[in-house]
N, C-alpha and C positions, 0 to 999 in steps of 0.2 A: 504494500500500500504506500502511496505517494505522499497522500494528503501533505503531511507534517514533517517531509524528510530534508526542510530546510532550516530547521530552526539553528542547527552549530553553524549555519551558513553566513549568520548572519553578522556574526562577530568574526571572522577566519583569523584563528591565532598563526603566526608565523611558522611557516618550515614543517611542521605536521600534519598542516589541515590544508594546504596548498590553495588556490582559489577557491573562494566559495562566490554565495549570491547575493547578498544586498550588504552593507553597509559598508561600502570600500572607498565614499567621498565620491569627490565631482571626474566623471569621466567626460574625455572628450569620444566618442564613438564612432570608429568608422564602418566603410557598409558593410566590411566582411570581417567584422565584433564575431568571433569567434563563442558560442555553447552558449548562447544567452536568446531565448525563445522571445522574453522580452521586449530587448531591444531591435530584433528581427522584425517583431508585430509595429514597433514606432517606424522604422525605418518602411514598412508595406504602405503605410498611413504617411510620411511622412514626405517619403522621398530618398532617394539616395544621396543626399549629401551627409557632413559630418554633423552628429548632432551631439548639445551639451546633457547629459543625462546625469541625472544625481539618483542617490537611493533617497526612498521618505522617510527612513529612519535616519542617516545624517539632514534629512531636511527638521527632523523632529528637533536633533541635539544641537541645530543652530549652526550647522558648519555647513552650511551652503550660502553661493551670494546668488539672487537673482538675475534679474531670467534666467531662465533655460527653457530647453526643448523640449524636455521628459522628466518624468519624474516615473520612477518605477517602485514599485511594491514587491517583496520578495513573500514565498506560501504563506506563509505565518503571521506576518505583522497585522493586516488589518483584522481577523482577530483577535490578536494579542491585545491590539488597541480599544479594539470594541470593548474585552475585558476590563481594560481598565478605566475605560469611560470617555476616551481620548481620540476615540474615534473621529467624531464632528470638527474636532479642530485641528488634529492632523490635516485633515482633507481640505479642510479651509487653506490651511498653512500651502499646501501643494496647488491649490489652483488660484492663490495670491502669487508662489513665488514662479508659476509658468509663465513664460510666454503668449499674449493672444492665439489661440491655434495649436498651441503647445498639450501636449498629450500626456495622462496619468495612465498607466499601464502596472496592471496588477493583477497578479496571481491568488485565486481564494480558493480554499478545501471548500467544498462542497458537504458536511458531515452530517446532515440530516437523515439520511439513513442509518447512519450508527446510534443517535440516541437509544433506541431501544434496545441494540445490542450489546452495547459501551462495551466495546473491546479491550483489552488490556494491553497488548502488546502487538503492533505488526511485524510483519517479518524482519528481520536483520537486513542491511543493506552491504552489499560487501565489494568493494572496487580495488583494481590491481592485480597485480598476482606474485605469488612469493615472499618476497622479505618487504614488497611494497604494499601488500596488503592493507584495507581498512577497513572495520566494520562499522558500524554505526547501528548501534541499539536506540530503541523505543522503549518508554513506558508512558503509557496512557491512565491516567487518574480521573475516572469521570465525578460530575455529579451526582444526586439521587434522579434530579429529571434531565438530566441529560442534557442541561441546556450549556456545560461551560464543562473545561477538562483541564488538567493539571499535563504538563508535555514535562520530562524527563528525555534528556537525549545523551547517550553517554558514546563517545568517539573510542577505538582501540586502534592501536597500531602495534605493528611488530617490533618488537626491539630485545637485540641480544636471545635469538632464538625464543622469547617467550611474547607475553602480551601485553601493552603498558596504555593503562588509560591516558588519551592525549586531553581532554578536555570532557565535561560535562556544561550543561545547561539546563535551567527550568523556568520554565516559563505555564501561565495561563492563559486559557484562549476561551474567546466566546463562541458558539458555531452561528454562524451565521446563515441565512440562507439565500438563495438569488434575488427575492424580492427588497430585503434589508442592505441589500449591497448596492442597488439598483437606487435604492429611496436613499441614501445616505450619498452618494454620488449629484444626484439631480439637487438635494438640499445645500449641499457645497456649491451648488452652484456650475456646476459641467454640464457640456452638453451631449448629445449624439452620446448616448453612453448606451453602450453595446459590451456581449457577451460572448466572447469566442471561445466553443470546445473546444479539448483537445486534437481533437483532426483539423479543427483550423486555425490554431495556433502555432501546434505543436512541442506547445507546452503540457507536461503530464496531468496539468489542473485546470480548470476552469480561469482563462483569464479575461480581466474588463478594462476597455478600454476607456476612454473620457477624455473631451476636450475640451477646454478652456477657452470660454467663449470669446468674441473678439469684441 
């Protein structure tokens, strides 16, 4: 399962966690941005020239300067944000510091079907091979109604023949569903705010796109 397999993405510690997805500061992007579904979907919308993309978590922690092109959203954040009540104004914050035209591009779990089965654990995610190996564990902590979850992400790497935890994180998430993601975009104020499957993405999640009215 996909849903939630970016949460250590989002901080990437140095030399063990090698790139991750969101909070790596102001890129400049060009049109062949390499493993970013993303930025791929700004650039379909956009055009092919260089565009200035920021994550919305350094737009959260104040280390972006206005304008820019893009603002992206990495799996996790926006309900990490919803959680904690910070949703409305993040999203404010992002289509204050866009560009007229300028596009919010964002990855959400979809986890309304899991409420009733509140899952524990998804599979292991495991990339590399040999002594580069890396796993990535899950634990999922739900509610009693299943409306909010406790994420647990614990990182392994090989080292010296054996297994050495690289990093953990915990975070809570609210699930959200299409319509609340939908209503909270038009309320920030975007427009044209549309829903692209994974087949038309080709990102693993549901991602939405928004633009910043002119």
């Amino acid at each position: 399962m996909t849903a939630t397999a970016s949460a250590l993405d989002q901080r990437p510690a140095p030399d063990t966690l090698g790139a991750g997805g969101v909070g790596q500061g102001d890129d400049v992007l060009p049109v062949d941005e390499p493993g970013d579904a993303l930025v791929e979907v700004a650039h379909c919308v956009l055009g092919d020239g260089p565009l200035h993309a920021v994550d919305l978590l350094d737009l959260v922690d104040g280390a972006v300067e206005a304008p820019v092109d893009v603002v992206r959203a990495g799996d996790d954040l926006l309900p990490r944000l919803a959680h904690e009540g910070a949703l409305a104004e993040a999203l404010g914050a992002a289509r204050s510091a866009l560009r007229p035209g300028g596009l919010l591009v964002a990855a959400v779990p979809e986890l309304g079907g899991l409420r009733r089965l509140r899952p524990t654990a998804p599979p292991p995610r495991v990339i590399g091979h040999g002594e580069q190996r890396q796993v990535t564990v899950q634990l999922w902590d739900w509610t009693d109604d299943g409306s909010c979850y406790g994420l647990e992400v614990v990182q392994l790497v090989r080292h010296q023949g054996g297994w050495e935890v690289a990093r953990t994180v915990s975070t809570r998430h609210r699930v959200l569903t299409a319509d609340e993601v939908s209503s909270a975009l038009t309320e920030a104020g975007f427009a044209a705010v549309q829903r692209l499957t994974p087949g038309e993405s080709g990102h693993p999640l549901p991602v939405w796109v928004a633009v910043a009215a002119r």
